[in-house]
N, C-alpha and C positions, 0 to 999 in steps of 0.2 A: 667435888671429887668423891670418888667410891668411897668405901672404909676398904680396910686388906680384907675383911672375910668376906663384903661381897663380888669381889674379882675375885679371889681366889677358890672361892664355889663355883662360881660361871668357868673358870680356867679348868675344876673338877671333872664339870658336863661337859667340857666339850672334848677333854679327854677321855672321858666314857665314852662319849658319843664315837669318836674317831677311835677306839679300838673296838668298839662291835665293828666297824665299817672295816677293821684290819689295816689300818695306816698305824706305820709304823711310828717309834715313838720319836725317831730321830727328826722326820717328817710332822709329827702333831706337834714338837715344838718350834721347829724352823716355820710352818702357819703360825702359831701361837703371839711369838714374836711378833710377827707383822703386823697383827691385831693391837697385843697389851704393850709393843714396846719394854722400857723398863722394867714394868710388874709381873710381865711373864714369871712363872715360876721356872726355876732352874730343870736342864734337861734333866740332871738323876733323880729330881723327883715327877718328871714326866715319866722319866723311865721305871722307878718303883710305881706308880699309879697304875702305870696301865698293869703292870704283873701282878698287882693286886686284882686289879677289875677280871683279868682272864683268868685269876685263882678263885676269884669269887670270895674275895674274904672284903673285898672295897664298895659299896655303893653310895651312890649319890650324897643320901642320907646319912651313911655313917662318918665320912666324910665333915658335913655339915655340923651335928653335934660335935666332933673332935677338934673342926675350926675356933667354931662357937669358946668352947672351955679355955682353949690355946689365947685364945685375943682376950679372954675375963685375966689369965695370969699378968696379961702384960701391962 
């Protein structure tokens, strides 16, 4: 089985990925679902993600270092 940070990176990507493409967020989690099941991440935070990525304050990366720190506290 995964750890939570590396689904929850790939679940990142492919929410970046799917708003350049402009799928909306209701839509990138109702995919999402079908894929991780259970691990899906919740849609308000599909929904903050992508309004981050089109504000340009979220990338991949940054993302990755803030999982990273979050899974050392716990």
């Amino acid at each position: 089985m995964e750890e939570f940070s590396d689904v929850r990176n790939k679940q990142c990507a492919v929410i970046e990925f799917l708003t350049a493409e402009k799928v909306p967020p209701i839509e990138i989690h109702r995919r999402m679902q079908a894929v991780y099941g259970d691990e899906c991440v919740d849609v308000s935070t599909v929904r903050c993600w992508v309004r981050r990525f089109k504000d340009g304050e979220l990338g991949q990366a940054d993302l990755s270092d803030k999982t990273q720190r979050t899974d050392l506290k716990n």
